[in-house]
C-alpha positions in Angstrom: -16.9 19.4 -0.8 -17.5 22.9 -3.2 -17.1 22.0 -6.6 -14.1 24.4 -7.1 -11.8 22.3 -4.2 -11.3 19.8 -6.4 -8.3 20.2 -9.1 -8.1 16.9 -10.2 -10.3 13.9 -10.6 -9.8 10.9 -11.3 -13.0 8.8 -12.6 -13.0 5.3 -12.7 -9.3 4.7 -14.6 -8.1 1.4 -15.5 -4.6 0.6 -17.4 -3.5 -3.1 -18.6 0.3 -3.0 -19.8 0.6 -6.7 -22.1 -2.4 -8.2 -20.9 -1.4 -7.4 -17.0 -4.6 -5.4 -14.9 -1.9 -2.5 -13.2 -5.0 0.1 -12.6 -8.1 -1.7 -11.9 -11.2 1.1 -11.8 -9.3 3.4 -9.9 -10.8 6.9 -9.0 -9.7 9.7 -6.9 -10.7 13.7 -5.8 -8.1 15.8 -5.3 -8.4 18.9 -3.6 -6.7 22.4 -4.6 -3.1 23.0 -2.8 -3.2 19.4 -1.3 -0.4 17.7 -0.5 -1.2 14.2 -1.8 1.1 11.1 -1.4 0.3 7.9 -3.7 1.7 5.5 -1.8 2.3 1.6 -2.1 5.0 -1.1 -3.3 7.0 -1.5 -5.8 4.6 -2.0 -9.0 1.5 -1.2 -7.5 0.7 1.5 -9.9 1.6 4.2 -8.1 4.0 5.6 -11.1 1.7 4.6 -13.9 -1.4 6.7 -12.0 1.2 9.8 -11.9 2.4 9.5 -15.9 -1.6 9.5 -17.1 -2.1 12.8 -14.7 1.1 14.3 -16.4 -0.7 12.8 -19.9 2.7 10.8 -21.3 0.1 7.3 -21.0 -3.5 7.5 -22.0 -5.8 5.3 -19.7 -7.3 1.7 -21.3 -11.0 2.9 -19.9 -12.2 6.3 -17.5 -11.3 9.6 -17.1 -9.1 12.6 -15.6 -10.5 15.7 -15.2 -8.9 18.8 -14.1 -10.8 22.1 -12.8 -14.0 20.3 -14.7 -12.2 20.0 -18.1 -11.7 16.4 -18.7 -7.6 16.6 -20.0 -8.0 12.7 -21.3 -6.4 12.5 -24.6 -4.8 16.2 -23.8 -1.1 16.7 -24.5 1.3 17.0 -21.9 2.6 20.3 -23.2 -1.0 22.0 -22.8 -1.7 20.5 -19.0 -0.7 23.3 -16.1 1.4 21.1 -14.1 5.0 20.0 -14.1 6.9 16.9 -13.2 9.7 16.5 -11.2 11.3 13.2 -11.7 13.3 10.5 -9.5 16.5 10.8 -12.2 16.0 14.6 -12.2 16.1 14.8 -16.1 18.1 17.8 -15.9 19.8 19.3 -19.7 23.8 18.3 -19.2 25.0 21.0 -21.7 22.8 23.7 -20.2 23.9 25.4 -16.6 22.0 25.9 -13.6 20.4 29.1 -14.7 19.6 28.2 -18.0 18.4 24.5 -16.9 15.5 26.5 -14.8 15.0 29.3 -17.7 14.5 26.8 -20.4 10.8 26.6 -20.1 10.1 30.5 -19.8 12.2 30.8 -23.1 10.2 28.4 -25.1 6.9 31.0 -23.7 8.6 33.8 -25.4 8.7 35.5 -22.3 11.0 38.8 -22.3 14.6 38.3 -20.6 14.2 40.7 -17.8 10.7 38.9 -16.7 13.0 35.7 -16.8 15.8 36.8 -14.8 13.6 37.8 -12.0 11.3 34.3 -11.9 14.8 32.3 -12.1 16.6 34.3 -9.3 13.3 34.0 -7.4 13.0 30.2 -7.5 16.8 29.6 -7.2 16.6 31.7 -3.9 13.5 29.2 -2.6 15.6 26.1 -3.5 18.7 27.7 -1.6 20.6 27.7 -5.0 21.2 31.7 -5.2 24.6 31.8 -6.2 25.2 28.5 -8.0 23.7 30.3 -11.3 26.5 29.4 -13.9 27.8 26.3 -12.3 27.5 23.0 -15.0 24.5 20.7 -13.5 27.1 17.5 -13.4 29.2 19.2 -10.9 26.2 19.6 -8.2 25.8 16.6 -5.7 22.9 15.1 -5.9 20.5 17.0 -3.3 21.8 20.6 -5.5 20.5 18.5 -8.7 17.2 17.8 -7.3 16.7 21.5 -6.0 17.4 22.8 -9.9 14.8 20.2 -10.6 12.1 21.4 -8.6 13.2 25.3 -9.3 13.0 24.3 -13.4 9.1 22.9 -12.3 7.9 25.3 -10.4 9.5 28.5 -12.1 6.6 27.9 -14.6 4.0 28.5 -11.8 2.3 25.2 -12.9 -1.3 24.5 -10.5 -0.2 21.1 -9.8 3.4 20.0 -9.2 3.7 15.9 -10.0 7.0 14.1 -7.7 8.1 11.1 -9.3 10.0 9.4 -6.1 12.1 12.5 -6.2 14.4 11.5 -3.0 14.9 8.0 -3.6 18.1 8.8 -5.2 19.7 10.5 -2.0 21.2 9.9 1.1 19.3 9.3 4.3 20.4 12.4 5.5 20.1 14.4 2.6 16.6 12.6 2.4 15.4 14.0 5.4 16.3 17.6 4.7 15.3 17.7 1.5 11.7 16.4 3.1 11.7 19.6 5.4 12.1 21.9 2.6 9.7 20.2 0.1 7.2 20.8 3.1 8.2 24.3 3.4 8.1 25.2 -0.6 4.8 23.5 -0.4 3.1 25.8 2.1 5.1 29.1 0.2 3.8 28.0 -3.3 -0.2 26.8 -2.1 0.1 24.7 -5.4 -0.8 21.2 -5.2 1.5 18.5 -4.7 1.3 15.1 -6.3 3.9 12.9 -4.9 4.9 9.8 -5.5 6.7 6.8 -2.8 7.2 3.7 -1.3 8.7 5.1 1.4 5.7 5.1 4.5 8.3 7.7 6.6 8.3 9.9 3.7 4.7 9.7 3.3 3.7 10.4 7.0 6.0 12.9 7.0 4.9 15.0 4.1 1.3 14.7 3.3 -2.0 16.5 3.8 -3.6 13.0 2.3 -2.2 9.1 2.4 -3.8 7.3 -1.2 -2.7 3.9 -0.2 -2.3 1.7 -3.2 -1.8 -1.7 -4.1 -2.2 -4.3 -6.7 -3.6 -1.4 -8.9 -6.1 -0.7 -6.4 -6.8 2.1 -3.9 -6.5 0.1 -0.2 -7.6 3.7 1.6 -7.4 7.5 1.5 -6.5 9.5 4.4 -4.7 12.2 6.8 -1.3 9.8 7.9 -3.0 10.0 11.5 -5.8 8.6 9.9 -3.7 5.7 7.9 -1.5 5.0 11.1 -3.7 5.0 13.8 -7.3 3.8 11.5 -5.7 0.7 8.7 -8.8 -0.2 7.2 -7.6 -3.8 6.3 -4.4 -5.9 7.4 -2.8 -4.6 4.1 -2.5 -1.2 5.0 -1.8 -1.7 8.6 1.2 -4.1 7.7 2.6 -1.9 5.0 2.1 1.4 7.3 4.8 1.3 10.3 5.3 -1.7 12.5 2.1 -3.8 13.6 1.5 -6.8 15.3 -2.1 -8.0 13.5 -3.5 -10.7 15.1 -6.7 -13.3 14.3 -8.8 -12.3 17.1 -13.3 -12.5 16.9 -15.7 -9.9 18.0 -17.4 -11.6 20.9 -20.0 -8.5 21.6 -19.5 -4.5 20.6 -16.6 -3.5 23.1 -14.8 -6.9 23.7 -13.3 -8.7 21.5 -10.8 -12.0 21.8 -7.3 -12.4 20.5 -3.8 -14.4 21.7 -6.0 -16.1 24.5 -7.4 -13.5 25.8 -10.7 -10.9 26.1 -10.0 -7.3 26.0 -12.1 -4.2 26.4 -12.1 -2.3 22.7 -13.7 1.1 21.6 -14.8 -0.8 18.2 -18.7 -1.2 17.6 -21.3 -2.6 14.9 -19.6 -5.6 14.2 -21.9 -8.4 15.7 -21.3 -11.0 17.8 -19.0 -13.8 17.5 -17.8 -12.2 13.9 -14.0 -13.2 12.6 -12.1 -10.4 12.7 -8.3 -9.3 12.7 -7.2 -7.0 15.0 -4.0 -4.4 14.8 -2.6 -3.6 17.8 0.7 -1.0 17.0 4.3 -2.2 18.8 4.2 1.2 20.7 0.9 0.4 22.2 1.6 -2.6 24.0 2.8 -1.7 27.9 5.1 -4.0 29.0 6.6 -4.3 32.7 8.5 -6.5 35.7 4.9 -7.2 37.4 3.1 -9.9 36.4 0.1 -9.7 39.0 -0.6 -6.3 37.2 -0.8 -7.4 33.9 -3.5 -8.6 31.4 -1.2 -11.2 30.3 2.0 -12.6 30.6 4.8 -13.9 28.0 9.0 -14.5 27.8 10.9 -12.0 25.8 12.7 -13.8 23.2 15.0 -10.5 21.6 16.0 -7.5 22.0 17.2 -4.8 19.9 17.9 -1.4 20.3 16.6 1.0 17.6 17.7 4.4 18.8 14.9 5.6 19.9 13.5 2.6 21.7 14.2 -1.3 22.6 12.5 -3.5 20.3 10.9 -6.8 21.5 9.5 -9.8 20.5 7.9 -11.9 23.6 6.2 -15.3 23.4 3.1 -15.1 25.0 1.7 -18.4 27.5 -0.4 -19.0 24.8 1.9 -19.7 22.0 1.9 -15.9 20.1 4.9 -13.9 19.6 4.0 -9.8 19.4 6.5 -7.2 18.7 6.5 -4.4 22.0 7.8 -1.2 21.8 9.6 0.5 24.6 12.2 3.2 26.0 13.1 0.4 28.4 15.0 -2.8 27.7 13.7 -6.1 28.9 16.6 -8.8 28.5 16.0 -12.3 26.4 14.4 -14.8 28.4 13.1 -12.7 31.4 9.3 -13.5 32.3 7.2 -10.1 31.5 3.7 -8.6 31.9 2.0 -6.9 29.1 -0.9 -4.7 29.4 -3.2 -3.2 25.7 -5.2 -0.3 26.6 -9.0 -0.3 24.5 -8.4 2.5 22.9 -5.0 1.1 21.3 -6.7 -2.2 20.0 -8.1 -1.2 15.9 -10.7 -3.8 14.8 -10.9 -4.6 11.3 -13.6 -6.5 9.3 -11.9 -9.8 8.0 -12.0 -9.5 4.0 -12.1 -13.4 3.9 -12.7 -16.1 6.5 -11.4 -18.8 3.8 -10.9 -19.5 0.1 -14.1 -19.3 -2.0 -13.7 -20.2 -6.1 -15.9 -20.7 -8.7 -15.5 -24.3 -10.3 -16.6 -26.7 -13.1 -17.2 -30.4 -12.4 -15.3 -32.6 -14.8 -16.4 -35.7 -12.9 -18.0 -36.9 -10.4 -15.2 -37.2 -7.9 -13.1 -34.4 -9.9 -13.7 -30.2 -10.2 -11.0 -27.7 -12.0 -10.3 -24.5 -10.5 -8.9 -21.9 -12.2 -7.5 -24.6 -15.3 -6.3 -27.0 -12.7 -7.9 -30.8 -12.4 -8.4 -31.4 -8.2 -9.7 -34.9 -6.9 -12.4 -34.4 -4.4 -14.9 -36.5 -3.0 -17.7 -37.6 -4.7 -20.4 -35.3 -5.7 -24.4 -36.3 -5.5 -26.8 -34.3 -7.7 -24.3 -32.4 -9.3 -23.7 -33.2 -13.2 -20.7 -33.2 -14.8 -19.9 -29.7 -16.4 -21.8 -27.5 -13.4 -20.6 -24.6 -12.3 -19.8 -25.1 -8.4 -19.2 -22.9 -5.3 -15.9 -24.5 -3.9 -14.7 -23.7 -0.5 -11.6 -24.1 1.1 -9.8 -23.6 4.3 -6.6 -21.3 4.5 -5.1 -23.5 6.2 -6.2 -26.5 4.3 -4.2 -25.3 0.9 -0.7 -27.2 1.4 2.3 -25.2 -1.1 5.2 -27.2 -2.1 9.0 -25.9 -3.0 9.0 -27.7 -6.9 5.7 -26.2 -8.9 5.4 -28.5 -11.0 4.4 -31.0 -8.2 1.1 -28.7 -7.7 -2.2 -29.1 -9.3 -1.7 -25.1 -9.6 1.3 -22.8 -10.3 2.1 -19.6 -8.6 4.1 -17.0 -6.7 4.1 -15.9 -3.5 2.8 -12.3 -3.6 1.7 -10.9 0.0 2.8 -12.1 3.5 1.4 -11.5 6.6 2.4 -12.6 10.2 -0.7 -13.3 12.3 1.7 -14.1 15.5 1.5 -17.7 15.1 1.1 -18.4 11.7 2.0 -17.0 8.2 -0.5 -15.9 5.8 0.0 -15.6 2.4 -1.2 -14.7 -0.5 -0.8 -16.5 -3.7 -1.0 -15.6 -7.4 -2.3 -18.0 -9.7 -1.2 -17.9 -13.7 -4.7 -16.2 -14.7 -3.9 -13.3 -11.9 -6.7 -15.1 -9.0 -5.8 -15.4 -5.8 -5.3 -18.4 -3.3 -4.9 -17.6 0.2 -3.1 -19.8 2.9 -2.5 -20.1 6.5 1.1 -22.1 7.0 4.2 -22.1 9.7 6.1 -22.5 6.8 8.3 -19.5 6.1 8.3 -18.4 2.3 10.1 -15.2 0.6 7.8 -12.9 -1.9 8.5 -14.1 -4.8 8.8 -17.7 -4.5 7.6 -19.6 -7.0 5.2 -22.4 -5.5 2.9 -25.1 -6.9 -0.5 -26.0 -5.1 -2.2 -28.5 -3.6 -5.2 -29.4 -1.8 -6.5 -33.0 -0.5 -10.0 -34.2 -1.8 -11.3 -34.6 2.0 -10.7 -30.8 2.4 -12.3 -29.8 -0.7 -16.4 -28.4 0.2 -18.9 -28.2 -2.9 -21.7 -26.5 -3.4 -23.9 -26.5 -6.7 -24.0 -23.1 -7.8 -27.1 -22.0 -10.3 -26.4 -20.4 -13.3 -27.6 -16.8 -11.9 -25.6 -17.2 -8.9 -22.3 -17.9 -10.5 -23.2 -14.5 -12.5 -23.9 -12.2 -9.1 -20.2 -14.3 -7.9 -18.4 -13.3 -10.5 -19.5 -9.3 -10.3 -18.6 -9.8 -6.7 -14.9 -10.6 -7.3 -14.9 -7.6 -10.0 -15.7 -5.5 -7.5 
């Protein structure tokens, strides 16, 4: 990349609101007229990234650069971009035409030079004509077009979008998306848009930035990010997946539900853990069982508009959603075919639950502040630090808390076809993960609990606990 494509850079920010991590070393290149979608859940960041671009938060640690000029600690008033935001922040007492000239006036700029930019940008926005009507009187698609006419009508280099749609109908939604696209390509400014919304995203961007937890999951085209999810995160957050435990027996075969299938994926090793992500579209699914790779019983379905959606129970005990233009009914025997090319391999991130602990005793270890029984340890003294190991499936969550060792909150689940697997968030912000059938919500509040017999330890020397802990920082 030439030195001059970048606009924006983002080195190595990190932001902690009351005590809480929400942007954990993130950094970021964007190029000149990109169309750039952050894009994650609600309070992963996202918003926070966009305010210390537009400069109305300063970062805790790092730096933002623009065109080389690091614009840090510089006011939002002397930055050459504008922000459009989701609640439009339009002046109430002012009317259309003087809502967009407002920011030309405070340049000095002479009324004749003003008229012409306004009636310009009005005309882009489809707004010519509307002029002297009072802001409160426009629906809420006119609003947002006076929003982005007031932005751009100062010819800012970069253009920041606050969720700028989420406060329209679907309808309205969509065209609105269609003409942001189209002002984008007339203006070759860059774009810097904010959503939850993965349609949006796909829809409108040059470049995916996948966040969560204050933490960039992956960066690229929305091909890219559909077809290419780096880890189960960002294939379960993008579109509809089925992601599946599956291991890599040899490069271009790999086992999952049961079964072997041919795969394009390479370099992982043999017999490796791995999850696969195989999209609901991608999954072939017809009356002849004798042709098929495997067979299941289709247990719903729904029609989308578009398509039939399915969900069949394999022989082997998975369930995987299926795709099609073609309705199989509930409880008719089906054959399913998955092409190599459609089967994505990931690297697992873990394989089970791996703390750092403190021997209180020698049948007893805490783990992140909580006391767990486990069996007893030889050649271990008390107050070592310890390597602990645990299975995901060997952590067992309970409804009341306070019955757990450990406190926390359901805060990621994924379906792996036959089980759940969740993520949970301890009080100090660590994470436990666990495999269940149980079915939580996000959100629950949970308390923790593991049985001495499937708690592993392993002494852990002073320098190693140091690399272990720079490993989880990173």
């Amino acid at each position: 990349m030439k030195k001059n494509d970048t606009i924006i850079k983002i080195d190595s920010v990190s932001k902690a609101f009351d005590g809480v991590t929400v942007l954990d070393e993130v950094s970021l290149d964007i190029k000149r007229g990109e169309f750039v979608t952050l894009l994650g859940p609600s309070g992963c960041g996202k918003t926070t990234l966009l305010r210390l671009i537009a400069g109305f938060a300063l970062p805790d640690s790092g730096s933002i650069y623009m065109e080389g000029e690091d614009i840090t600690h510089v006011p939002p008033y002397q930055r050459p971009l504008n922000t459009v935001f989701q609640r439009y922040a339009l002046f109430p007492h002012l009317d259309v035409y003087d809502n967009v000239a407002f920011g030309l006036r405070l340049q000095k700029m002479p009324k004749d030079e003003i008229d012409k930019k306004v009636r310009k940008v009005l005309k882009m926005v489809s707004m010519t004509g509307y002029e002297d009507r009072d802001v409160e009187s426009l629906s809420g698609g006119q609003q947002q077009r006076v929003a982005i006419a007031r932005a751009i009508v100062n010819q800012p280099k970069v253009l920041l979008l606050d969720e700028p749609l989420a406060a329209l109908d679907l309808k309205m939604r969509k065209d609105m998306q269609i003409e942001l696209k189209e002002m984008h390509q007339k203006l070759g400014i860059t774009f810097i848009y904010v959503t939850h919304d993965q349609e949006e995203a796909l829809t409108l961007s040059d470049t995916i930035v996948v966040v969560n937890e204050g933490r960039i999951q992956q960066i690229g085209t929305p091909a890219d990010i559909y077809n290419e999810p780096q880890n189960p995160f960002v294939a379960d957050f993008i579109g509809e997946s089925n992601i599946l435990n599956a291991t890599m027996i040899e490069d271009g075969k790999v086992n999952f539900i049961g079964h072997d299938f041919e795969c394009v994926d390479k370099g992982f090793g043999n017999d490796v853990p791995v999850d696969v992500v195989v999209r609901p579209e991608d999954i072939y699914i017809m009356n002849n069982l004798d042709a098929a790779q495997f067979t299941g019983k289709v247990k719903s379905c729904v029609f989308k508009g578009v398509h039939y959606e399915m969900f069949v129970d394999t022989a082997d005990g998975y369930e995987v959603m299926v795709q099609d233009y073609n309705a199989f009914e509930p409880g008719s025997e089906v054959g399913l075919i998955i092409k190599p090319q459609d089967i994505q391999v990931m690297k697992k991130p873990f394989t089970s639950n791996i703390f750092e602990g403190t021997m209180l005793a020698e049948d007893k270890v805490e783990i992140f502040g909580g006391e767990f029984a486990c069996k007893p340890q030889e050649g271990i003294a008390v107050g070592d630090k310890v390597e602990v190991e645990v299975a995901f499936n060997k952590v067992d969550l309970v409804d009341n808390a306070e019955d757990g060792v450990l406190e926390g909150f359901v805060s990621f689940i994924l379906y792996k076809g036959n089980h759940y697997h969740l993520t949970v968030t301890v009080d100090n912000g660590a994470y436990i993960y666990v495999d269940t059938q149980d079915i939580w919500d996000k959100s629950d509040w949970v308390g923790v609990n593991i049985a001495p017999k499937d708690i592993q330890i392993r002494s852990l020397s002073a320098s190693a606990a140091e690399v272990k802990t720079q490993g989880k920082d990173e």
